[in-house]
N, C-alpha and C positions, 0 to 999 in steps of 0.2 A: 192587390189591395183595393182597386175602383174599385171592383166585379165585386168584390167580397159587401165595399160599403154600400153598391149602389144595389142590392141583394137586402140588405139588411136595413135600412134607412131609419128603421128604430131606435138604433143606435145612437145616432145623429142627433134625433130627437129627444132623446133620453139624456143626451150630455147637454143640450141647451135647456132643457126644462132641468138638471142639475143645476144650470150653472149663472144663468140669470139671476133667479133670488140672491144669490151669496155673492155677487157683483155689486146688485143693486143696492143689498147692506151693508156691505161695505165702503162702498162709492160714499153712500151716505154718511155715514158714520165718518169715516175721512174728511169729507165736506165739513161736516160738524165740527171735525175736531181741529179745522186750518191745517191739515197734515196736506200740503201742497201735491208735496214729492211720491207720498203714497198714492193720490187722489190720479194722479197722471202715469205711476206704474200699473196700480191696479183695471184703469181704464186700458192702458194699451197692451198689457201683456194677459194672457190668455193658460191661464193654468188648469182649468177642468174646477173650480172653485178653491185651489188647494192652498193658493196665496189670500185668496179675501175669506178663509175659513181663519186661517194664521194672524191675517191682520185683526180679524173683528174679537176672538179670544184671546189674543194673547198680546197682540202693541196698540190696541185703541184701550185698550183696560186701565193704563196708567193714566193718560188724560182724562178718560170719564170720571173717573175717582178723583185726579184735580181738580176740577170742573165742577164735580159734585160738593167737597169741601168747601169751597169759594165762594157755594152759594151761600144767602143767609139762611136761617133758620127757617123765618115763614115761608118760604119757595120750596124747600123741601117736600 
């Protein structure tokens, strides 16, 4: 498996330029939304973007939508 990756190094490169953005948006968005527990899973666990794809679509969606209601009219 080295030989294989150290062969192929594109790879490598390819899952970090995956996996940064969808980190970074996420990280953010969690930051935003006071979601602590997310903010410190999504930083220390390492999924190939497949957790902060899940967080940013489908459990930051109900707070932005709170968030968003909350606000007044004119801020809209």
């Amino acid at each position: 498996m080295e030989e294989f990756l150290l062969e192929n190094q594109w790879i490598i490169i390819l899952a970090i330029l995956w996996t940064l953005p969808w980190k970074g948006i996420a990280l953010w968005n969690s930051s935003r939304n006071g979601d602590t527990g997310w903010f410190i899973a999504l930083l220390i666990v390492n999924t190939l973007g497949i957790l902060e794809i899940l967080y940013i679509y489908v459990f930051s969606k109900n707070k932005s939508k709170e968030r968003e209601s909350a606000m007044p009219q004119t801020m809209k």
